[in-house]
C-alpha positions as CSV (number, residue, x, y, z in Angstrom):
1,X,0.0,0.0,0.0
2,X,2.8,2.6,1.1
3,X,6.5,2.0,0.2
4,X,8.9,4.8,0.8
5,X,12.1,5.0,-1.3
6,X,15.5,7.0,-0.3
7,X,13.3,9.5,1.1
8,X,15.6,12.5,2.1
9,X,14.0,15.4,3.9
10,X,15.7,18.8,5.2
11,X,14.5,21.6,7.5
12,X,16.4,24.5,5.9
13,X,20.1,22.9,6.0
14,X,19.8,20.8,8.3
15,X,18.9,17.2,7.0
16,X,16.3,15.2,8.8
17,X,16.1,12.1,7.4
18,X,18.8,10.6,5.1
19,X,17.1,8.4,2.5
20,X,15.0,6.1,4.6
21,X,12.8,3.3,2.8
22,X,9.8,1.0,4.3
23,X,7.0,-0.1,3.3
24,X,3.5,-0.5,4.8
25,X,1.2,-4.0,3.4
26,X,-2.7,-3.6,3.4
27,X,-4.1,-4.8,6.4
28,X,-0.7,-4.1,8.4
29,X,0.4,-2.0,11.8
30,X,3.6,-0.9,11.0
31,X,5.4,1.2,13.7
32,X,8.4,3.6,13.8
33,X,10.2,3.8,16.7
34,X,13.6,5.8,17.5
35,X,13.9,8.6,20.4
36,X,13.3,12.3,20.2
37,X,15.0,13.8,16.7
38,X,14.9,10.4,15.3
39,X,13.0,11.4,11.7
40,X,9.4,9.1,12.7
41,X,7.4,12.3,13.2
42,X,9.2,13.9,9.4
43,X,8.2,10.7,8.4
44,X,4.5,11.0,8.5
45,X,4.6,14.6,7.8
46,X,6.1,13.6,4.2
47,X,3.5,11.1,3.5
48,X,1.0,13.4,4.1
49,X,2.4,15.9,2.0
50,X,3.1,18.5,5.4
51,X,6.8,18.4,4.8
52,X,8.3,18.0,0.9
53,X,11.0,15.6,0.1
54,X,14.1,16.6,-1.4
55,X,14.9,13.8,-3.0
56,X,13.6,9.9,-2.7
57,X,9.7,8.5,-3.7
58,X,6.8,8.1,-1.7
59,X,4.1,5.2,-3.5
60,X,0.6,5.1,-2.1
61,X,-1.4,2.4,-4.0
62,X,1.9,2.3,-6.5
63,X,1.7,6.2,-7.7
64,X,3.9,8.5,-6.9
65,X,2.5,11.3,-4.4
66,X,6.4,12.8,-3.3
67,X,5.4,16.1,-5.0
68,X,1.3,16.0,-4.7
69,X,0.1,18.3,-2.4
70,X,-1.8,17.7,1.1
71,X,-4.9,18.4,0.3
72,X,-5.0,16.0,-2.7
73,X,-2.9,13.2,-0.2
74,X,-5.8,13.3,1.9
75,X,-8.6,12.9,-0.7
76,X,-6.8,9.7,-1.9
77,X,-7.3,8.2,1.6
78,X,-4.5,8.7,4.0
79,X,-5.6,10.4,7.2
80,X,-3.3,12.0,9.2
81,X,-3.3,12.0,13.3
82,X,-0.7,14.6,13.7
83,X,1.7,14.5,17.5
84,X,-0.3,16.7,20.0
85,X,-4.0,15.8,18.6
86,X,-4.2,19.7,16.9
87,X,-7.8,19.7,17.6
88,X,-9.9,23.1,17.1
89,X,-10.4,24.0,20.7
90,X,-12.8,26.8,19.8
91,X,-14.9,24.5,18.4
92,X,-17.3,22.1,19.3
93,X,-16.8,17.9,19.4
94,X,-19.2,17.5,16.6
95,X,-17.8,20.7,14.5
96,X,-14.4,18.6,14.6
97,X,-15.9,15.8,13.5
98,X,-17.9,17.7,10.9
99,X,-14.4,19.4,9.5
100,X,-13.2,15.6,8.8
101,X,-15.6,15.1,6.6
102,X,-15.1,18.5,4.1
103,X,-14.0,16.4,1.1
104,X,-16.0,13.2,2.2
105,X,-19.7,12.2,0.7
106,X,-21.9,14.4,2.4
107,X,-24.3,11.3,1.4
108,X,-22.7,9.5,4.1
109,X,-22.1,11.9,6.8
110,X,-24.5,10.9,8.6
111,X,-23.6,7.3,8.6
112,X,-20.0,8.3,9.3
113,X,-20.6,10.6,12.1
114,X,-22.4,7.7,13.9
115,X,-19.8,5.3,13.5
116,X,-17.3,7.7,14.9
117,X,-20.1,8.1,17.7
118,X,-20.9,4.3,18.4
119,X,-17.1,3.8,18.1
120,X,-16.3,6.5,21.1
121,X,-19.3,7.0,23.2
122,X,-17.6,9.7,25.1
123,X,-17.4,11.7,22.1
124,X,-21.6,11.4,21.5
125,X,-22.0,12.4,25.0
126,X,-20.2,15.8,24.2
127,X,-21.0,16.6,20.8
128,X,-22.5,20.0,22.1
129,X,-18.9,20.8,23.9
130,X,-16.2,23.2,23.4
131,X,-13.4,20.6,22.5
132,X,-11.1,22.5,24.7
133,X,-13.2,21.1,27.9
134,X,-12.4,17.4,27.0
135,X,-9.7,15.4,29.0
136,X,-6.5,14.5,27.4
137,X,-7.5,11.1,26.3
138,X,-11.0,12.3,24.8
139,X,-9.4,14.8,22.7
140,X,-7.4,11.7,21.3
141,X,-10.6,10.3,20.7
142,X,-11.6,12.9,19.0
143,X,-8.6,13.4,17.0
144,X,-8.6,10.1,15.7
145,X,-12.4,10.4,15.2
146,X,-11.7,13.4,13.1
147,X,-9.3,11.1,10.6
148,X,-11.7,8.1,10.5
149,X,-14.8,10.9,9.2
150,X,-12.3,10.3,5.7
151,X,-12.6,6.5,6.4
152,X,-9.1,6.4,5.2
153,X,-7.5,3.4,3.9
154,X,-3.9,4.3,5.6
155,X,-4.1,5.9,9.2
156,X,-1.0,7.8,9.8
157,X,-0.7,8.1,13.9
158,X,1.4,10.2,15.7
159,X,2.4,9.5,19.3
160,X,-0.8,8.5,20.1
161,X,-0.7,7.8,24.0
162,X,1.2,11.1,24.5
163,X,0.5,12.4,27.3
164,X,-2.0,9.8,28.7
165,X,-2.9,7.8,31.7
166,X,-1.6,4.3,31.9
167,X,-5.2,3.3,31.5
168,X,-6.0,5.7,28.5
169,X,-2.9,4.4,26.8
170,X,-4.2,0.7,27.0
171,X,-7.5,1.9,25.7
172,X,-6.4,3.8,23.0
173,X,-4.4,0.9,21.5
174,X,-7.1,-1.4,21.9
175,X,-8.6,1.2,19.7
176,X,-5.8,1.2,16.9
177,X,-6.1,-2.7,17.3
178,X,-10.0,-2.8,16.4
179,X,-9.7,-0.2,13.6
180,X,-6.9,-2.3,12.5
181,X,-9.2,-5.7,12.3
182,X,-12.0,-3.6,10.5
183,X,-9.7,-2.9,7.9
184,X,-7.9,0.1,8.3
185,X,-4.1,0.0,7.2
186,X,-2.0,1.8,10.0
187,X,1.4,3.7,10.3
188,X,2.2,4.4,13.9
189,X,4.8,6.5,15.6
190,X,5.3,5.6,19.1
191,X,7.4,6.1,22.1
192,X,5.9,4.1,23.8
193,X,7.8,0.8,22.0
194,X,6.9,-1.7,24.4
195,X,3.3,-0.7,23.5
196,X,3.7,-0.4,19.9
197,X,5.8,-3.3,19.3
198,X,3.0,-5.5,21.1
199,X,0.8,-4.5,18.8
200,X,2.0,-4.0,14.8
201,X,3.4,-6.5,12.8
202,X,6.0,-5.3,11.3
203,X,8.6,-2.5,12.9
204,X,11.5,-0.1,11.9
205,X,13.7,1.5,14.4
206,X,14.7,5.2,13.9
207,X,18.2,6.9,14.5
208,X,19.2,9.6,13.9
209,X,17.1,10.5,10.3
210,X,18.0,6.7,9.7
211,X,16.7,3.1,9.2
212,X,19.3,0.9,11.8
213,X,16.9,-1.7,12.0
214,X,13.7,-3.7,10.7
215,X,11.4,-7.0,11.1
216,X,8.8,-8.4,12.3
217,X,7.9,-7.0,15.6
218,X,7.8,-9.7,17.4
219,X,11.5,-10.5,16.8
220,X,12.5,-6.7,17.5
221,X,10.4,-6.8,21.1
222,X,12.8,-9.9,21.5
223,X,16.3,-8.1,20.4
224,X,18.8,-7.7,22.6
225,X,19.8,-3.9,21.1
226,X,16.0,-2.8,21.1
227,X,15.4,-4.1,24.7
228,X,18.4,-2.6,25.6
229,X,18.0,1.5,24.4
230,X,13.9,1.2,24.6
231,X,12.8,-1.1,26.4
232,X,13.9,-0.1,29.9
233,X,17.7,0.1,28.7
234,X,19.2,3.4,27.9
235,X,21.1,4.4,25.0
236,X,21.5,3.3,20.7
237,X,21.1,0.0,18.7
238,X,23.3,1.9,16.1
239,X,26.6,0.0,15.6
């Protein structure tokens, strides 16, 4: 569904990521993990058109969308939970919701908007509400409601459990997990590795603007080098 070729990405002169490639099946969790400055966040912000590559390909659906703009990223079905939720706080639960769905079937809004609403009860109960009155994990909720008003085929997510309770964190991968089994494709970016690695299949560990490793993420949760600088460890897998 997604594969990323030699993608190379700078912020001015300084060179964020230095020609990275992965790829992302249908029907897969694929995660990204690495520490802070890794590239995972650039990452996503180049699929989703945010951020422009200066050199390398990005493939959705095997055509080229390197140079196509956001906008036109989005209409082609890849939604886009950005770090920090970036809700509209001066607007209401439902007016989020609503501005998800500007370039969907207005046919189907209705149908949408209860899904989102069956999906996160929460959410129904304050449709009415300012989102800047909700809790941190119910303006995820409503974040990731926001992207699935697209019903996108590839769900780009962003650091997720940021911020969150122990308890929220659990529930909002449960969440990734069930979208996942209905048959949303999803590209996840996660500190939280221990988390995240439970939960995709397949994994690619960030350094420095760099791919140093990749597999199944079973067998990463298992390697020494992962275990050792994210799971509980401290410091690099780089050799």
């Amino acid at each position: 569904m997604l594969e990323v070729r030699d993608l190379r990405v700078a912020y001015g002169n300084i060179e964020a990521l230095h020609g990275i490639s992965l790829t992302v099946a249908e029907g897969e969790i694929v995660t990204l993990i690495g520490a802070n400055g890794a590239g995972k966040s650039t990452t996503l912000r180049a699929v989703s058109g945010l951020v422009r590559a200066r050199s390398g390909q990005i493939l959705f659906e095997g055509h080229d969308i390197t140079r196509i703009p956001a906008h036109r990223i989005v209409a082609l079905g890849i939604g886009h939970v950005p770090e920090g939720r970036k809700i509209f706080t001066d607007m209401t639960v439902q007016e989020n919701l609503e501005l998800g769905a500007y370039i969907a079937d207005p046919r189907r809004f209705r149908e949408d908007l209860e899904a989102v609403f069956e999906r996160f009860p929460r959410l129904r109960e304050r449709r009415r509400q300012s989102a800047a009155t909700l809790s941190g994990g119910e303006q995820q909720m409503l974040a990731l409601g926001r992207a699935l008003m697209l019903r996108p085929r590839l769900l780009l997510l962003d650091e997720p459990s940021m911020g969150l309770s122990p308890r929220l964190v659990e529930e909002i991968f449960a969440i990734i997990v069930a979208l996942n089994r209905a048959g949303t494709t999803v590209l996840l970016v996660e500190q939280n590795a221990a988390m995240a690695l439970s939960i995709a299949h397949r994994a690619y560990v960030l350094e420095t603007g760099r791919v140093v490793l990749e597999g199944p993420a079973k067998e990463l949760r298992n390697h020494p080098a992962v275990k050792e600088a994210y799971l509980g460890g401290g410091g690099s897998v780089q050799r």
